[in-house]
C-alpha positions as CSV (number, residue, x, y, z in Angstrom):
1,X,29.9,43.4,93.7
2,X,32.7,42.6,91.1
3,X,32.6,43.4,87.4
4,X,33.6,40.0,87.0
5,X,30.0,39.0,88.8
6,X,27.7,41.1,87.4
7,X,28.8,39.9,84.1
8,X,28.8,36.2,85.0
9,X,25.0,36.9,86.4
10,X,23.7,38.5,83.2
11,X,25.4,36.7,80.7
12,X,22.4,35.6,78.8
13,X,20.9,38.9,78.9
14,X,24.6,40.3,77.0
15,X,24.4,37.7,74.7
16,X,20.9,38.8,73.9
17,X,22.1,41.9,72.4
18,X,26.0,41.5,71.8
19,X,25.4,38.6,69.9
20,X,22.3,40.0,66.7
21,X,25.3,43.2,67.2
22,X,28.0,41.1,66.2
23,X,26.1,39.2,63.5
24,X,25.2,42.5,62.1
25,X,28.2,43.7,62.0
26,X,29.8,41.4,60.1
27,X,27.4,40.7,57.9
28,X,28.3,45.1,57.0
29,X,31.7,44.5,56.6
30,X,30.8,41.3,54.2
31,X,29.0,43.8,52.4
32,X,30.9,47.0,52.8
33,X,34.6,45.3,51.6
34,X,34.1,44.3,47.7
35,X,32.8,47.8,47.8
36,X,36.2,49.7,48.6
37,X,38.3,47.0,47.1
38,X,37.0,46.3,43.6
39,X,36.9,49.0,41.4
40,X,33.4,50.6,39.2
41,X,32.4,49.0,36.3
42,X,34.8,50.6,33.4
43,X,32.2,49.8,30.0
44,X,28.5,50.9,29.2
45,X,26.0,48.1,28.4
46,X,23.5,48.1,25.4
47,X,20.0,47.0,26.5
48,X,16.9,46.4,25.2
49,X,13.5,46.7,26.7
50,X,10.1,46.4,25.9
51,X,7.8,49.3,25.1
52,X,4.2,49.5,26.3
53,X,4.0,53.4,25.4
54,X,3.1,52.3,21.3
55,X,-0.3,51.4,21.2
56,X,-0.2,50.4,17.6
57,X,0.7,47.0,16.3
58,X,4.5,47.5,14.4
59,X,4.3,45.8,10.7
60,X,8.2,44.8,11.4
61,X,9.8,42.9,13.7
62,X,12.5,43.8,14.7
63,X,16.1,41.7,16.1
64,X,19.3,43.6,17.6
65,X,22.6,41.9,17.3
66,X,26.0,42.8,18.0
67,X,27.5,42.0,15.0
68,X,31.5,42.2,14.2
69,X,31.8,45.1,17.1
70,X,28.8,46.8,15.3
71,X,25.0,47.2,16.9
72,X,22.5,46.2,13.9
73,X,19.1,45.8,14.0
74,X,17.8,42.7,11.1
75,X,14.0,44.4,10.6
76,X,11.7,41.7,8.6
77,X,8.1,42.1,7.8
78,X,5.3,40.7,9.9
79,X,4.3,37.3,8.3
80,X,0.6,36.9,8.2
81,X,-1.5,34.9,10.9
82,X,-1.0,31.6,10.0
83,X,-5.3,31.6,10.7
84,X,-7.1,34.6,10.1
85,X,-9.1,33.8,12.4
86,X,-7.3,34.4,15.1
87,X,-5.8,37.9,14.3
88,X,-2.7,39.4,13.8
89,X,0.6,37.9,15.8
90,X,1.6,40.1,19.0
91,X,5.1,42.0,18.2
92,X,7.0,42.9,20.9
93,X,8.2,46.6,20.6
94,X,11.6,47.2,21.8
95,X,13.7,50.7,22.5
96,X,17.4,50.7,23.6
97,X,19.0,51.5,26.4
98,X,22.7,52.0,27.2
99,X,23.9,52.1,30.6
100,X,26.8,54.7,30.5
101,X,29.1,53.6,33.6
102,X,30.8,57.4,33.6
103,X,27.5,58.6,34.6
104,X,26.3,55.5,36.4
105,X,22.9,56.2,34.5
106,X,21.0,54.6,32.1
107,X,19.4,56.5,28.5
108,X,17.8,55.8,25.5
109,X,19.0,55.3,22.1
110,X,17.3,57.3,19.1
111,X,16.9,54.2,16.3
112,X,15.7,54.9,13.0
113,X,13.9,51.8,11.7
114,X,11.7,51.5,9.1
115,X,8.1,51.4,9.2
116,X,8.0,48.7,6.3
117,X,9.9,46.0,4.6
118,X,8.7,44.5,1.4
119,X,7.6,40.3,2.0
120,X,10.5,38.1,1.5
121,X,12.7,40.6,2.7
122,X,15.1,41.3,5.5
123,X,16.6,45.3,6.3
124,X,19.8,45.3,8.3
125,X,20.2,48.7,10.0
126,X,23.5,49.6,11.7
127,X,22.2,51.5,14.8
128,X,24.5,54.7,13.8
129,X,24.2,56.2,17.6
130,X,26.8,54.1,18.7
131,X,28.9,54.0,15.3
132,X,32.5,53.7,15.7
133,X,32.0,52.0,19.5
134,X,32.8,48.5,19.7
135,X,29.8,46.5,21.2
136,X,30.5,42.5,22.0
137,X,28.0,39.9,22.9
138,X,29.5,39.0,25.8
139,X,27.8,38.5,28.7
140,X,31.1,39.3,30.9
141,X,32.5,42.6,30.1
142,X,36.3,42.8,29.6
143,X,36.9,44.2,33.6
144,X,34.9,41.0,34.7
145,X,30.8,42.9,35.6
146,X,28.3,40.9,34.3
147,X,24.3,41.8,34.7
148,X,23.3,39.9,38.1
149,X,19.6,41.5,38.0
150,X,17.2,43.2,35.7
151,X,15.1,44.1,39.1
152,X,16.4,46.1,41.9
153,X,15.2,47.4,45.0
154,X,12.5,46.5,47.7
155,X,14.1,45.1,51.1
156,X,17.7,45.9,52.1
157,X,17.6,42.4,53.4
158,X,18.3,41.6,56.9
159,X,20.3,44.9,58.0
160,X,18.3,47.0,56.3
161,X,14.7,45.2,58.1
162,X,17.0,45.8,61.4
163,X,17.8,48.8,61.1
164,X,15.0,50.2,59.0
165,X,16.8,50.7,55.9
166,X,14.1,48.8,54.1
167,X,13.7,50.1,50.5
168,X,10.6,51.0,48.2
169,X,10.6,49.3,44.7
170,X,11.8,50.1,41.7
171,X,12.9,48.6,38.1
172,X,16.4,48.9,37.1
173,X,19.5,46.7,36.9
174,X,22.6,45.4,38.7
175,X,25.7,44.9,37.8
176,X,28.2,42.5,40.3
177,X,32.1,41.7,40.2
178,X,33.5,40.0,43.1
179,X,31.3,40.2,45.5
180,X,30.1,43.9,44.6
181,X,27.0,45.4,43.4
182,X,26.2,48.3,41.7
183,X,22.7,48.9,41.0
184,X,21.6,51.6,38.5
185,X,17.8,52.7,38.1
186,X,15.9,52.6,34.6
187,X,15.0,56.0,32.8
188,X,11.7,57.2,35.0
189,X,9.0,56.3,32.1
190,X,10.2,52.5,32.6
191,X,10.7,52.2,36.1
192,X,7.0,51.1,36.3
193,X,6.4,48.9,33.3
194,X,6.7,45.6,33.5
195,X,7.9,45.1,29.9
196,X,11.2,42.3,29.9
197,X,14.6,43.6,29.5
198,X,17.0,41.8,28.0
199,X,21.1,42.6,27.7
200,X,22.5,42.9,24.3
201,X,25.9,43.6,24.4
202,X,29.0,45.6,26.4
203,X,30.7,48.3,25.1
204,X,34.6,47.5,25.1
């Protein structure tokens, strides 16, 4: 029997498998290409993140800004509850995070706040870990990455459920540029909270 027959006979049964191959396949190189063509991301990014580990109330609230190429913080007292009745206002407490793309790694910034600001008053605080950097608002840094997602992991999508490269959760970010993605996990005492994440500003 020819080649050419055996092939004609079981056509459907090749297609069966060439063709999930095939799709596969490509969809890897779709994948797999922005990754050796466009380059790592070249500038850290200041973050912010919630912090569940204080279980007393802060009597400030606290704002970052980047401000004129500096990272402040604008620290204002607490106003009282509008009705006493109903208690104090929650505060969200926040702790900084810079993602350092030499390192690919993400760490937290010492701040020195104050504890207290007289009523009527508002503190502005240059955050002096990162004096002398220049930090912009931007939410596209200057070599084009912007932040894509504050939540990475779980599935590896189709080819990973194929090929059971499925992934467990876990809390970190990812940065994209043309069609690549680098993702970069969260400090291990944040990975598990829940607490919102919000971007501040690149580091040009």
């Amino acid at each position: 029997m020819k080649a050419s027959r055996i092939f004609r006979d079981n056509i459907v049964l090749v297609s069966a498998f060439a063709l999930p191959a095939v799709v596969a396949l490509l969809f890897i190189l779709a994948t797999a290409i922005p990754t050796w063509t466009v380059p790592l991301p070249q500038h850290d990014l200041v973050m912010r993140i919630e912090d569940y580990r204080q279980t007393r109330q802060p009597d400030v609230i606290v704002e970052f800004v980047a401000r004129e190429g500096r990272l402040e913080a604008d620290v204002r007292p607490l106003p009282p509850p509008q009705n006493p009745a109903m208690g104090t206002p929650y505060v969200p407490r926040w702790v900084l995070l810079l993602f350092d793309h030499a390192a690919n790694r993400v760490t937290e910034i010492p701040v020195d706040l104050p504890r207290d600001v007289p009523a009527g008053e508002t503190r502005t605080i240059v955050i002096e870990a990162l004096a002398g950097r220049y930090v912009t608002s931007d939410t596209v840094a200057p070599d084009g990455y912007r932040v894509t997602s504050l939540s990475t992991g779980g599935s590896g999508g189709i080819v990973g459920e194929l090929f059971g490269m499925s992934r467990r959760y876990r809390r970190g970010i990812a940065l994209g540029k043309d069609n690549r993605t680098v993702e970069v996990e969260l400090p291990a005492q944040y990975r598990d909270t829940y607490g919102v994440i919000t971007p501040i500003g690149w580091i040009r």
